[in-house]
C-alpha positions as CSV (number, residue, x, y, z in Angstrom):
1,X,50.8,-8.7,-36.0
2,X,48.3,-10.7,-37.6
3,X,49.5,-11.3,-41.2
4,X,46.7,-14.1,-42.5
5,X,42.7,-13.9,-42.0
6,X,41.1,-17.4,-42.2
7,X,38.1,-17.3,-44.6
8,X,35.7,-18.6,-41.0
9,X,37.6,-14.8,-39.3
10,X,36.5,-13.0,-42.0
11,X,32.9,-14.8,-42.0
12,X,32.5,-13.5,-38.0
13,X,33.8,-9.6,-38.8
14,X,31.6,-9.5,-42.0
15,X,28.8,-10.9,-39.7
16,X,29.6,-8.7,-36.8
17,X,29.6,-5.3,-39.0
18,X,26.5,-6.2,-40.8
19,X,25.0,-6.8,-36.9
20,X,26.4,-3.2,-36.4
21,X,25.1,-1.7,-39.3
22,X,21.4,-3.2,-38.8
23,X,22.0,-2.1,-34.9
24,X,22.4,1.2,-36.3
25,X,19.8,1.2,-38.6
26,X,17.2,0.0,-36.3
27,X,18.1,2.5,-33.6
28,X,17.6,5.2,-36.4
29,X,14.0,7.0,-36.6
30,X,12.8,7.9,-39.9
31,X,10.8,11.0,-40.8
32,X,7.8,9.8,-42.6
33,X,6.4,12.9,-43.2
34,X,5.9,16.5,-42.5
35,X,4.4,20.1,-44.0
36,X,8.0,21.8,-43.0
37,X,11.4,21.3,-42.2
38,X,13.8,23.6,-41.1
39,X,17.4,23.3,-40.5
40,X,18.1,24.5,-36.9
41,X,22.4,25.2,-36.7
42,X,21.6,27.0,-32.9
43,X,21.1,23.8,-31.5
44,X,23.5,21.5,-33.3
45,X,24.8,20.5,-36.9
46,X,22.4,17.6,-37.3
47,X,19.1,19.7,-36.0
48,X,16.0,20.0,-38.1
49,X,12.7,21.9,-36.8
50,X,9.6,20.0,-38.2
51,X,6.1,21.5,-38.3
52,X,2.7,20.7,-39.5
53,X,1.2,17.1,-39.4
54,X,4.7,15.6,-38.1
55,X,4.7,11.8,-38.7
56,X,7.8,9.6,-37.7
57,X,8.8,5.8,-37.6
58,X,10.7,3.7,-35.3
59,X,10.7,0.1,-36.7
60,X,6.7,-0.9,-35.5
61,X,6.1,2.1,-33.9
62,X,4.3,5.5,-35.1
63,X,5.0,9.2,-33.6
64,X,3.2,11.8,-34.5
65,X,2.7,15.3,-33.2
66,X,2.1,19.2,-34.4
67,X,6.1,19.9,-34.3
68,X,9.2,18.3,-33.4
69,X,13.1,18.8,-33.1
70,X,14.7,15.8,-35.1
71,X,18.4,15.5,-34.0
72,X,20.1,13.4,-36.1
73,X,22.8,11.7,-34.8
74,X,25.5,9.2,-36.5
75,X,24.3,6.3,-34.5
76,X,21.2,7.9,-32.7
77,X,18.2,10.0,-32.9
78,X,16.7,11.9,-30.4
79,X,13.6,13.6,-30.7
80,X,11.3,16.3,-28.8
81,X,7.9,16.4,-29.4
82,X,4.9,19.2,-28.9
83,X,1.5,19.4,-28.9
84,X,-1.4,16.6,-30.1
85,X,1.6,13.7,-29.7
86,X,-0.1,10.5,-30.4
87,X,2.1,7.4,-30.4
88,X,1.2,4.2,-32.4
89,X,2.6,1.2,-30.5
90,X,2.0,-2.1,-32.1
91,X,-1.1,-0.8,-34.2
92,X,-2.8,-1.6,-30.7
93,X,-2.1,0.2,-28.7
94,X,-2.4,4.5,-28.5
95,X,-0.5,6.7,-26.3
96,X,-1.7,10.6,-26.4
97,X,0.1,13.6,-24.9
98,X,1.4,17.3,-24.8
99,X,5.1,16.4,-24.7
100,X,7.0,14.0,-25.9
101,X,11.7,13.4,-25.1
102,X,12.0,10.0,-27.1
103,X,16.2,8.2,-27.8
104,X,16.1,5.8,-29.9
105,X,18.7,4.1,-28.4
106,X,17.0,3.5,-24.9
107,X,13.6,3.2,-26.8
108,X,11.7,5.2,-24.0
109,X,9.2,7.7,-24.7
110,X,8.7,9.8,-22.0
111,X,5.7,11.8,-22.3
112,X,4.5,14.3,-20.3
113,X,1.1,16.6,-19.4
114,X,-2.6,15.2,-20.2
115,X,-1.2,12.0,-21.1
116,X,-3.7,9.5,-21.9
117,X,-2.9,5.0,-22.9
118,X,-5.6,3.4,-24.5
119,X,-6.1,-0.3,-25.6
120,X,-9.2,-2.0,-26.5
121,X,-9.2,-3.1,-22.5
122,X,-8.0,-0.1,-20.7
123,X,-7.6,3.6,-20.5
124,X,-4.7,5.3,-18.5
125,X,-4.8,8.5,-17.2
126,X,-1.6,10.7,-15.9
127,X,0.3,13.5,-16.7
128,X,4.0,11.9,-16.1
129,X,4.3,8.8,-18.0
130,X,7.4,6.2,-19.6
131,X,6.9,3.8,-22.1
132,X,9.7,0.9,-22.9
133,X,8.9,0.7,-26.5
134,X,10.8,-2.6,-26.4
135,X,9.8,-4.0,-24.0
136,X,6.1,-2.7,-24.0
137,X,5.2,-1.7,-21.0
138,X,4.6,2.3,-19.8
139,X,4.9,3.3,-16.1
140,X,3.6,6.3,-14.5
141,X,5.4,7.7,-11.2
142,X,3.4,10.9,-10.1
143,X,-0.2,9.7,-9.7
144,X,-2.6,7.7,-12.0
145,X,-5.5,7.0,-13.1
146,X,-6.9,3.6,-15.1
147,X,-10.2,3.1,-16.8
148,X,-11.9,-0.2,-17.4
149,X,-14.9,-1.7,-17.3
150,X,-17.1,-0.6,-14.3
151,X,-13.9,0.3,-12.7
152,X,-11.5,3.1,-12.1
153,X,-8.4,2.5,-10.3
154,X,-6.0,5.1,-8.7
155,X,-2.4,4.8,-7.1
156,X,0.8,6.8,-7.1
157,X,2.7,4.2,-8.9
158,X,1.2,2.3,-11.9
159,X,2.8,-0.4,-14.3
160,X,1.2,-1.1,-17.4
161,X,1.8,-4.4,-19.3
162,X,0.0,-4.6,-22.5
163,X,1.2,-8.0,-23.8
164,X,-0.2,-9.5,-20.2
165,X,-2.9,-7.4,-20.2
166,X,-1.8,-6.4,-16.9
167,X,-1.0,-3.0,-14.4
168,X,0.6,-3.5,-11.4
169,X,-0.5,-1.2,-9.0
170,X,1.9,0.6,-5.8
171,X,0.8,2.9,-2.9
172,X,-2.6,4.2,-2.1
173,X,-4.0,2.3,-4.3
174,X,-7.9,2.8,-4.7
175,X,-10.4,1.1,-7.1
176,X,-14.0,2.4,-7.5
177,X,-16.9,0.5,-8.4
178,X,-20.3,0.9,-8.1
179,X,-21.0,-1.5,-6.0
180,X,-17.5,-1.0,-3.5
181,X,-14.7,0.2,-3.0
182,X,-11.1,-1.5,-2.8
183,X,-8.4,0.7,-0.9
184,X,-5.1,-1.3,-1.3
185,X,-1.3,-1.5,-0.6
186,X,-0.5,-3.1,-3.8
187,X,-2.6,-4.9,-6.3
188,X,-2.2,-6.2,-9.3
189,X,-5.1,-6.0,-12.1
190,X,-5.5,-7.8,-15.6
191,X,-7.5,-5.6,-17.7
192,X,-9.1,-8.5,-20.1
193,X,-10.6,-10.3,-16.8
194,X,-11.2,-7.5,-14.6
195,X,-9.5,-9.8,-11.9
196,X,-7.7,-8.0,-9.1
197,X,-4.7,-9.5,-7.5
198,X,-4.4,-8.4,-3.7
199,X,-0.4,-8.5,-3.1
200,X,-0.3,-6.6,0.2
201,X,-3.0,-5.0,2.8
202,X,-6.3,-4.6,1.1
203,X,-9.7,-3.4,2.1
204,X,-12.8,-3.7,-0.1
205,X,-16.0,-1.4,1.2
206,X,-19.5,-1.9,0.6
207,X,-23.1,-1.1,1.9
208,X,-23.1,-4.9,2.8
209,X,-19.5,-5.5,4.4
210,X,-16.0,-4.7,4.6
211,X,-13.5,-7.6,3.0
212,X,-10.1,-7.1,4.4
213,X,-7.1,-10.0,2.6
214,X,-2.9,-9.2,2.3
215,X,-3.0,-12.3,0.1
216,X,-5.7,-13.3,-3.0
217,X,-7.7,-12.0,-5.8
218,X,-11.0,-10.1,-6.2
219,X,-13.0,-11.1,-9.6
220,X,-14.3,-7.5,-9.9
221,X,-16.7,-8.5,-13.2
222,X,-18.1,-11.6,-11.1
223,X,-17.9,-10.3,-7.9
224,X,-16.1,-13.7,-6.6
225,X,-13.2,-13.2,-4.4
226,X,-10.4,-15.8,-3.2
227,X,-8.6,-14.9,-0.3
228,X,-6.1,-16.5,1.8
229,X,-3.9,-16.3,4.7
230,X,-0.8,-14.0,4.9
231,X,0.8,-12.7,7.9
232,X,-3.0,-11.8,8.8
233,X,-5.9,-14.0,8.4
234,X,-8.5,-12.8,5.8
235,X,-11.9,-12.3,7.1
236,X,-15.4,-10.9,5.5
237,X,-17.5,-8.2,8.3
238,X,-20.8,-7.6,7.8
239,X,-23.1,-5.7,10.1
240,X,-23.8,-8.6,12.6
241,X,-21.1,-11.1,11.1
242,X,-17.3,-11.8,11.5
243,X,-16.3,-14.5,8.5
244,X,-12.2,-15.5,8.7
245,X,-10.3,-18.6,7.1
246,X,-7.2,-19.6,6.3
247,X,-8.8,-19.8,2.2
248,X,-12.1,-17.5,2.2
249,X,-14.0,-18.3,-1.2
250,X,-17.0,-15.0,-1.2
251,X,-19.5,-14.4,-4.0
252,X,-21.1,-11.4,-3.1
253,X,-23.8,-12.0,-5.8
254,X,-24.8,-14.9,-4.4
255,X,-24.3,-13.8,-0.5
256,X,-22.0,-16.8,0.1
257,X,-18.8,-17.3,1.6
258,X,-16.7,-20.3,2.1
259,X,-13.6,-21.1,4.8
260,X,-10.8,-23.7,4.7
261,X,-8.9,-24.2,7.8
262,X,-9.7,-22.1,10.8
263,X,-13.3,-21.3,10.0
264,X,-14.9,-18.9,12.1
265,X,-18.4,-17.1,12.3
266,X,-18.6,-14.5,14.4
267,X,-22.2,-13.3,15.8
268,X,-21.4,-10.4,17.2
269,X,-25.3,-9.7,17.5
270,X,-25.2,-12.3,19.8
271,X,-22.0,-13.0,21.5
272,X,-21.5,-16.8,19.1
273,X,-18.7,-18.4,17.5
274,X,-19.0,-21.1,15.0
275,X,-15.7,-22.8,13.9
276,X,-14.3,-25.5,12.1
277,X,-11.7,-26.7,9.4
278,X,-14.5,-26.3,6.4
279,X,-17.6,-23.1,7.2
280,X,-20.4,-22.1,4.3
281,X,-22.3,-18.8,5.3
282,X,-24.6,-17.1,3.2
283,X,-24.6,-13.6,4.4
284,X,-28.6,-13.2,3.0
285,X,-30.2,-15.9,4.0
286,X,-28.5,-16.4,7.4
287,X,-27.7,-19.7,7.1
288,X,-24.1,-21.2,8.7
289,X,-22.3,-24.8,8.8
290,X,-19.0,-25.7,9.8
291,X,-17.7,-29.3,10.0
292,X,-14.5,-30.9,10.7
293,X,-13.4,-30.2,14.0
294,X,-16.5,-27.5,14.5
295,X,-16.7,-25.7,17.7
296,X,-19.6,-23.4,19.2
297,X,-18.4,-20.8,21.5
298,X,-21.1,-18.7,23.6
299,X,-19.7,-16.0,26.0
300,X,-22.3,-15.5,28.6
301,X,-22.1,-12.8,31.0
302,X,-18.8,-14.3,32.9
303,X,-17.9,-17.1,31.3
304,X,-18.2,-18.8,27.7
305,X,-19.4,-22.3,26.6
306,X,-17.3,-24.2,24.3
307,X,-19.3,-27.0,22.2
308,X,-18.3,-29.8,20.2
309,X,-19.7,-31.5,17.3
310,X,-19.2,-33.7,14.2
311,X,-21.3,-30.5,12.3
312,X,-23.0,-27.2,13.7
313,X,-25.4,-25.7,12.0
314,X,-27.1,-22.0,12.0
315,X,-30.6,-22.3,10.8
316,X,-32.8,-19.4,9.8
317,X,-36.2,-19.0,11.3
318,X,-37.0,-15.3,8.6
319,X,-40.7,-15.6,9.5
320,X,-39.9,-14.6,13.5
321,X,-36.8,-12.9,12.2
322,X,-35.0,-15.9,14.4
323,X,-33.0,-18.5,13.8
324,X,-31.6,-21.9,15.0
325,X,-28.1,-23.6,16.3
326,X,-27.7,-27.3,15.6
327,X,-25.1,-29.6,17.1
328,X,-25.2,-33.3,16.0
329,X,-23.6,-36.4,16.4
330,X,-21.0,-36.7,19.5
331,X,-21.7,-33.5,20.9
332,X,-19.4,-32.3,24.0
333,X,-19.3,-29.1,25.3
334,X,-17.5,-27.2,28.4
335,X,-18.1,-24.6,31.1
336,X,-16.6,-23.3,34.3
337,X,-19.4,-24.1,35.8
338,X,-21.3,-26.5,33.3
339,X,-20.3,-29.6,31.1
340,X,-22.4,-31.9,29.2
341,X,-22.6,-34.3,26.2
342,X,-25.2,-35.6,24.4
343,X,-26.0,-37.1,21.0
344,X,-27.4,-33.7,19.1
345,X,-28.6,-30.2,20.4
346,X,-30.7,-27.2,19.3
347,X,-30.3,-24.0,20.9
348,X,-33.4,-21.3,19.8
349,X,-32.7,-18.0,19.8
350,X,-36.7,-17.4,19.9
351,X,-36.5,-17.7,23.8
352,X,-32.8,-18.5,24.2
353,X,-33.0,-22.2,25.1
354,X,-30.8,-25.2,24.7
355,X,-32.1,-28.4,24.1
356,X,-30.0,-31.7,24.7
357,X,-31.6,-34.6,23.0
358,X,-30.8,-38.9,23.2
359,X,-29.6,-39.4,27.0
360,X,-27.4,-36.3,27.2
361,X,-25.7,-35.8,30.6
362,X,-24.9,-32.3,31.9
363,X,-22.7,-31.4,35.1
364,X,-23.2,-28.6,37.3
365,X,-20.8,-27.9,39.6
366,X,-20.9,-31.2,41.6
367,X,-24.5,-32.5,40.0
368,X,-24.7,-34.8,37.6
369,X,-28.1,-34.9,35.6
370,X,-29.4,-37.2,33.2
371,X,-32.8,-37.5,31.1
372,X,-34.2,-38.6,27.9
373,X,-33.8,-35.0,26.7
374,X,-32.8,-31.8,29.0
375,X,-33.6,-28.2,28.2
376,X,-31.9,-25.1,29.5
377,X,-33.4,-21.6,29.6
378,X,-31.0,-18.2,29.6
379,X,-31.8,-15.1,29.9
380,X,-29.6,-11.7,29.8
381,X,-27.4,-14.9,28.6
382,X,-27.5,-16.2,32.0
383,X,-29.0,-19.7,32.8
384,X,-32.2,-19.5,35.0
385,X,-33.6,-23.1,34.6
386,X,-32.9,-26.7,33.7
387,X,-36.0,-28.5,32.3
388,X,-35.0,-32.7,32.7
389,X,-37.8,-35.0,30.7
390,X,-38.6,-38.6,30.6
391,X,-36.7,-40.9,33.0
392,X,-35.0,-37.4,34.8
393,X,-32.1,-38.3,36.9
394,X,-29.7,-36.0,39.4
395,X,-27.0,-37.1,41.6
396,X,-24.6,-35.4,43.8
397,X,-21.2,-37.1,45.3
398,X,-21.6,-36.0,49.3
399,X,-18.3,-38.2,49.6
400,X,-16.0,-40.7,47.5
401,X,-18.8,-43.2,48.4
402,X,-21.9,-41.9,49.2
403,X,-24.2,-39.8,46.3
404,X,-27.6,-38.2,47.0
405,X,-29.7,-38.7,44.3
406,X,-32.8,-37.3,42.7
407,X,-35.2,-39.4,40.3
408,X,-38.5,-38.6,38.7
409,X,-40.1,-38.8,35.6
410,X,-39.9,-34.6,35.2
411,X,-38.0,-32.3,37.0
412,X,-37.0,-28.4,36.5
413,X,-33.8,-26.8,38.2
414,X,-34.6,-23.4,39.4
415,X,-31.1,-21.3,38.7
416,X,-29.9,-18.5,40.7
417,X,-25.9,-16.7,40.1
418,X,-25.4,-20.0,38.2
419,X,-26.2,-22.4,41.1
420,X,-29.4,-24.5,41.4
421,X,-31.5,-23.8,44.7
422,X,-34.8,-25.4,43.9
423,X,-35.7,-28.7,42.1
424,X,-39.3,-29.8,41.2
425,X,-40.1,-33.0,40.7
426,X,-43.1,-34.4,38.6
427,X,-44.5,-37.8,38.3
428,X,-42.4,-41.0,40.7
429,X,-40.4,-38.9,42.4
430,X,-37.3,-40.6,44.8
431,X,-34.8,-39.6,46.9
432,X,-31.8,-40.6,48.9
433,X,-29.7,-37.9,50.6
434,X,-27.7,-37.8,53.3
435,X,-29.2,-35.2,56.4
436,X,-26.1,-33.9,58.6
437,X,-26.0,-32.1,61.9
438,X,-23.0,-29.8,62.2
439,X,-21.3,-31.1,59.2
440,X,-21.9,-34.6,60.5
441,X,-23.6,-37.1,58.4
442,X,-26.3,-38.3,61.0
443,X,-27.7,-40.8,58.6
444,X,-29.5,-41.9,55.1
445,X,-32.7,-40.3,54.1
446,X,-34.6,-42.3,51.4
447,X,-37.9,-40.2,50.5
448,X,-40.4,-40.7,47.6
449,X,-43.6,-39.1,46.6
450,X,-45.3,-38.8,43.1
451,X,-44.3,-35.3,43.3
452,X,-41.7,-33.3,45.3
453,X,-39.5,-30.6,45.7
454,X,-35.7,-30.2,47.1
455,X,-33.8,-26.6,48.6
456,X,-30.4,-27.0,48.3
457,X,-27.8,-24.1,49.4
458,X,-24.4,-23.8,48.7
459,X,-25.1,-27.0,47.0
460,X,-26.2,-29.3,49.4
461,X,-29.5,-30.5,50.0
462,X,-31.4,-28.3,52.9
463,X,-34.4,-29.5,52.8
464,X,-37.2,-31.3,50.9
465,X,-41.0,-31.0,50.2
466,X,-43.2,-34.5,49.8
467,X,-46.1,-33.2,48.2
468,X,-48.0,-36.1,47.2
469,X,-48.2,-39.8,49.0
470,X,-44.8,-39.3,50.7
471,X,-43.0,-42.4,52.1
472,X,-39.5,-42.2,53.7
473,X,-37.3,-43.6,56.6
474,X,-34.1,-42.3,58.2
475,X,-31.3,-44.8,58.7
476,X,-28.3,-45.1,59.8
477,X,-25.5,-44.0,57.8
478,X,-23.1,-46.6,56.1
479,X,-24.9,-49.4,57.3
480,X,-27.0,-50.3,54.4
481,X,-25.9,-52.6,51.5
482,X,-25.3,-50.5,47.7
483,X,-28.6,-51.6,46.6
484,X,-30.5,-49.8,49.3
485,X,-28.6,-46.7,48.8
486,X,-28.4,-46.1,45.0
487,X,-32.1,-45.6,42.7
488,X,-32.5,-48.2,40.0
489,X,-30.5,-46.5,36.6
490,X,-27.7,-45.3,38.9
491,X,-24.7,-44.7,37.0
492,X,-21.7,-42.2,37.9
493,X,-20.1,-40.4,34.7
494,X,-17.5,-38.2,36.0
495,X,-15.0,-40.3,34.0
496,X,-16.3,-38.8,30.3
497,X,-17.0,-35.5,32.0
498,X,-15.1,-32.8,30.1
499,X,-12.5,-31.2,32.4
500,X,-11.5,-28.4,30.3
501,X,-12.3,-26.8,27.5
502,X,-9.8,-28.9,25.2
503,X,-11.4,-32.3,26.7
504,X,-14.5,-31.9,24.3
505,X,-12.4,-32.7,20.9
506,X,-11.4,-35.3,23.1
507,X,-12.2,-39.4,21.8
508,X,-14.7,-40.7,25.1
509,X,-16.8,-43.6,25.3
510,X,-20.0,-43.6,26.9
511,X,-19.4,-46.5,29.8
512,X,-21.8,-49.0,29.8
513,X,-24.4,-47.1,27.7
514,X,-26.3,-49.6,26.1
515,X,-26.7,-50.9,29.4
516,X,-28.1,-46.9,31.3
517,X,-29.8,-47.0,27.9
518,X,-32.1,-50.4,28.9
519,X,-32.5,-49.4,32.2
520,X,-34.3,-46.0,30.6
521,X,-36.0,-47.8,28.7
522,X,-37.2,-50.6,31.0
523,X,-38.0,-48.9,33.5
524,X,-41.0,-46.9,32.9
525,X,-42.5,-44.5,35.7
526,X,-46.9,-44.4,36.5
527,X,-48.0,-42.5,39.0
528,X,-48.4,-45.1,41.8
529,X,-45.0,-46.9,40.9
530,X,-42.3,-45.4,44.1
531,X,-39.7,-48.4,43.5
């Protein structure tokens, strides 16, 4: 038994029943006014039927409606609401409705049929709806609707958060706007910004392309998205374009979208790839770049070339409806059947040519060929002829130390199922081969001509055509010194020659080619020179 209460005990239980009695106060509603009131004993002592212009009050928060049963409770009041119910939350915000359960202890209103939220920012539409009056936030669970701006946003689930300015969206989420459409798993939307947060699997539609993100946010007033990489990567489709990143910055206003890490452009138009660590695109004007790391992929009939450069460029050509590829600086690129590098390259979609420029050096299958610049045709994306300018040079092992070679100032590789049977030479045009009888090597052919032209089958030599001042001799083979039996400018590459696909990203030094470069240089062809 406790037979003395210290002046500090008696402080706490005085505080502690003054807590209660304010508890109880605050979780009281008050009747603030109404045209009638009738005492209703059916449904309990404490049960008053109010009618005509019913106002009541919980702390900051207004109720009013055409009738309502007040019961009046010792701790408590529970009320039921009908007809024109219009709740007064914070003098901010207004919640409308046909029904209305509210405890004042839990502080939810639940109302129910044409129930309507509206804030300076936002209308909600439903019929099902709970509103924390503490808290401040309202949820509907049965289907919902939400107005604002340009927008209208629909989903089974809906969270409204007025003191973020926020509704969080859940399942079958859709958002309308005139200029697309967003279906979504989840999203989250702030109603001051217009700024949607995607949170799971989202698609946005328009006339121009289809967005698709798990992970970002769509500026719906701006039109500027922000997505990034989730368990899927984001990407951007438009009718002839693929966009994906890791971080994908789009402004659809402005046509331009923007990748971080694992860039890739897609023409599916024309069977391209453009990749890199850092892409730009602008979807109206045409135009691409990717740098870091940038890689060209073009899938030919059989087969796809893989290109490497410091920076790639797609360049628009809208008067011919046509555009250009650029590669420059260290390019490097890979086929099954064809690998090259060069300083810089253009391929032209205008008649489906690439064009290798400063002393490139492209392999086909066993030939090696050189010039100031080189220029490959395609058609039906197939290769059909190799154009070799200015100090043109071609050379073929026939064993680990013996090379037919091909010089001339001009030539152009005729291309058949992706193998060279005719050469043309224009302007000095040398020769060594090696002739052989059976599959014997019978000796070493050295033939020149101003102008001449070589059949080769299953890539050897079968024959060649002097057509203008020919000169030649047969001679034994292996007998003559290296001199005789390699051109002037010789020089074997198949050390930087890319042997796979992954070889082109690849760190290679051109050997010796200041050295090829002054022989180019140097030696400059005329018609009558045959050295």
């Amino acid at each position: 038994m406790i037979k003395y209460i210290t002046p500090l005990l008696l402080l706490f239980i005085i505080a502690g029943t003054s807590e209660n009695i304010s508890a109880q106060k605050k979780a009281k509603v008050t009747i603030v006014k109404a045209n009638l009131g009738q005492q209703r004993a059916e449904f309990g002592p404490n049960v008053r039927l109010l009618l005509g212009n019913v106002i009541l009050r919980h702390e900051n928060t207004l109720m009013h409606c055409d009738s309502a049963y007040f019961h009046d409770y010792k701790d408590s009041t529970y009320i039921q609401a009908f007809n024109h119910v219009h709740i007064i939350q914070n003098d901010s915000i207004h919640l409308y409705g046909d029904y209305l359960t509210y405890n004042s202890i839990e502080g939810i209103a639940r109302v129910r049929e044409n129930v309507k939220i509206e804030k300076t920012d936002i209308t909600v539409l439903t019929e099902y709806l709970d509103y924390h009056r503490v808290e401040n936030f309202g949820y509907y669970f049965n289907g919902g609707e939400v107005l604002s701006g340009q927008n209208t946003l629909i989903s089974d689930l809906g969270y409204y958060y007025p003191d973020w300015s926020e509704v969080h969206f859940k399942d079958s989420v859709v958002v309308n706007n005139p200029k697309y459409t967003i279906f979504s798993d989840t999203l989250k939307y702030h109603t001051v910004t217009e700024v949607a947060s995607i949170l799971g699997p989202t698609f946005i539609h328009s006339d121009n392309n289809l967005i698709y993100s798990e992970d970002g946010y769509y500026d719906t007033k701006n039109d500027v998205a922000e997505l990034f990489k989730d368990e899927k990567q984001s990407y951007v489709q438009g009718p002839e374009n693929l966009l994906l990143g890791d971080t994908i910055h789009y402004n659809r206003e402005k046509g331009i979208g923007e990748a971080f890490s694992n860039f890739q452009l897609h023409d599916t138009t024309n069977n391209i790839i453009i990749k890199g660590d850092y892409g730009y695109y602008n979807e109206l004007t045409k135009y691409a770049l990717a740098t870091k790391k940038a890689e060209l992929q073009q899938i030919y009939q059989q087969d796809t070339l893989y290109l490497h450069a410091d920076t790639l460029q797609a360049i628009p050509l809208v008067e011919e409806d046509s555009r250009l590829v650029k590669a420059y600086y260290n390019v490097k690129f890979f086929r099954k059947d064809m690998q090259g590098r060069c300083d810089s390259m253009v391929y032209d979609f205008r008649d489906s040519t690439n064009t290798f420029y400063k002393n490139p050096v492209i392999w086909a299958q066993e030939n090696q060929m050189t010039a100031q610049t080189i220029k490959l045709y395609s058609k039906n994306n197939a290769l059909y002829k190799a154009e070799l300018n200015n100090s043109a040079f071609i050379i073929a092992p026939e064993d680990s130390l013996s090379y037919n070679q091909i010089k001339g100032r001009n030539m152009v590789g005729h291309i058949r199922n992706n193998e060279i049977y005719r050469i043309d030479v224009d302007g000095n045009g040398q020769t060594i081969y090696y002739p052989k009888d059976k599959d014997i090597v019978i000796g070493v052919n050295r033939a020149e001509s101003s102008n001449l032209t070589i059949f080769l089958k299953d890539k050897k030599i079968t024959g060649i055509k002097l057509r203008t001042d020919p000169a030649g001799n047969l001679n034994p083979p292996y007998f003559l010194p290296d001199t005789d039996v390699k051109l002037q400018g010789f020089i074997w590459l198949d050390a930087i020659r890319p042997k796979n696909r992954w070889d082109i990203f690849k760190h290679t030094e051109m050997p010796d080619m200041e050295a090829l470069n002054k022989v180019y240089d140097d030696y400059q062809f005329s018609d009558t020179d045959n050295n």
